[in-house]
C-alpha positions in Angstrom: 101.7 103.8 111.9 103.9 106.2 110.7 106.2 106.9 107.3 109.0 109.6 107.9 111.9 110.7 106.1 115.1 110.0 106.8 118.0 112.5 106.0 120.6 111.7 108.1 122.7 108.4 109.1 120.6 106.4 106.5 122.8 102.9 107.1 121.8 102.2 110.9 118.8 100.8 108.7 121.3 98.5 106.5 119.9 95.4 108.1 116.4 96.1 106.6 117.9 97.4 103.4 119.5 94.4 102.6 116.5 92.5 103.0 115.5 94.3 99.5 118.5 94.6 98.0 121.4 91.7 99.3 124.8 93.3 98.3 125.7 96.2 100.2 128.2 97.9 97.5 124.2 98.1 95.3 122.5 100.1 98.0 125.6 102.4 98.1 125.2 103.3 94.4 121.7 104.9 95.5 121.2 105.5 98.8 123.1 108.8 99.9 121.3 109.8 96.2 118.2 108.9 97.2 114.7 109.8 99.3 114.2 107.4 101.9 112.2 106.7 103.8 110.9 104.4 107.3 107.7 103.0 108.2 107.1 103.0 112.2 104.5 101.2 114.0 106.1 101.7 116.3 109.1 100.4 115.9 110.8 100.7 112.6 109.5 97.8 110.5 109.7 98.9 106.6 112.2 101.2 104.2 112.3 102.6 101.1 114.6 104.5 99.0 113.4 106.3 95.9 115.4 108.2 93.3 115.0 110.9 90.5 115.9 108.9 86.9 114.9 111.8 84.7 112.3 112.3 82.8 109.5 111.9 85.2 110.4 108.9 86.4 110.6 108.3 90.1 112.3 104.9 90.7 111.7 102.3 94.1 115.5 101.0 94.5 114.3 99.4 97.9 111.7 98.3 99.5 111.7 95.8 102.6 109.5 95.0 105.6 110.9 93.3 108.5 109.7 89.4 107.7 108.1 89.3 111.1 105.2 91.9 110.4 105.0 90.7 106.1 101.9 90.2 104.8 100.2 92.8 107.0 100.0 95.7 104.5 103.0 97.4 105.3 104.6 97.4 101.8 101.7 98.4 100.1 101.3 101.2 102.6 104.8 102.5 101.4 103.8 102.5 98.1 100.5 104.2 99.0 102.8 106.6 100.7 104.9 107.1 97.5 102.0 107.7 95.1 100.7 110.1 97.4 104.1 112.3 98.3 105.3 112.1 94.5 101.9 112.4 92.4 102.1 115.4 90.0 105.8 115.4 90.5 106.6 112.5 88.4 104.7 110.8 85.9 105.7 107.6 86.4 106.6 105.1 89.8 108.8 102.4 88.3 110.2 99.6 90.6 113.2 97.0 89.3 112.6 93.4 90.4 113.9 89.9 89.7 111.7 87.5 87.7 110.5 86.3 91.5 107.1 84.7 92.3 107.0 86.3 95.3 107.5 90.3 94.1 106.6 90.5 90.5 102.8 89.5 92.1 103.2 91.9 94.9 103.9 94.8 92.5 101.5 93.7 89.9 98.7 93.7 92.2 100.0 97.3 93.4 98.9 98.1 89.7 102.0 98.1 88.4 102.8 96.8 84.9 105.6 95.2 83.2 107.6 97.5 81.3 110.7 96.5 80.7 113.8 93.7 81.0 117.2 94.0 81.5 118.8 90.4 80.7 121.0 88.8 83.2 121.1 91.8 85.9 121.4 90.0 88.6 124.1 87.4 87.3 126.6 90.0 85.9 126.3 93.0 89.1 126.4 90.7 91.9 129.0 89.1 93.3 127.0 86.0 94.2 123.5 84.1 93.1 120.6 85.5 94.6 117.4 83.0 95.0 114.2 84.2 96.3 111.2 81.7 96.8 114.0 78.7 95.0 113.9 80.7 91.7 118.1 82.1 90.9 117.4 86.2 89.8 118.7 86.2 86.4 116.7 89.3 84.6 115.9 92.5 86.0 112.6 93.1 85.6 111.2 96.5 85.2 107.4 97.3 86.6 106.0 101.0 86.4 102.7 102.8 87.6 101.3 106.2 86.7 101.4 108.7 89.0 
């Protein structure tokens, strides 16, 4: 397993991004802005992009692991990854999520802690409902970690 950057042609991975983020006109509002970066194993099967929001805050705008290989550690290896490549850079790792039974969990047992909401998110900036696990994404949700 391996986690690399990736500089150039960052939207041959667009499948996988929108696995963590659904509407492609989002991801364009970070992505060319943004570190990302692919997990091999060793074939590519997770990506992340992180960006610089001031202040010392480093912020996950995507995260996804290929459904085939989830549950097997890959996600929290990314953000083993980021905590690693960023400490004493930023003070803070902060990830935006909807109110979803499946990530607020993953995150929170990352060590993350709620920080923040930002009501009805996901209902005004996309052009469609998203549902994850049966639950609509109303409320972005706003999870940070030390650094």
């Amino acid at each position: 397993m391996q986690i690399r950057i990736v500089t150039e042609q960052k939207k041959r991975y667009l499948e996988m991004l929108l696995l963590g983020d659904e509407q492609e006109n989002m991801i364009d509002r970070y992505l060319e802005r943004g570190a990302m970066y692919v997990l091999e194993d060793p074939e590519p099967v997770g990506v992340c992009v992180v960006t610089d929001e001031g202040n010392g805050i480093l912020e996950l705008k995507n995260i996804a692991v290929s459904p085939a290989v989830q549950g097997r550690g890959y996600g929290r290896a990314m953000l083993e990854f980021l905590q690693s490549r960023y400490r004493g850079q930023y003070r803070l790792l902060q990830a935006g999520t909807g109110e979803s039974p499946l990530t607020v969990p993953f995150y929170e047992a990352c060590g993350f802690r709620r920080s923040h909401v930002i009501p009805d998110f996901f209902t005004q900036y996309y052009d469609h409902p998203i549902f994850e696990a049966g639950v609509q994404l109303r409320d972005l949700v706003y999870l940070q970690k030390p650094l």
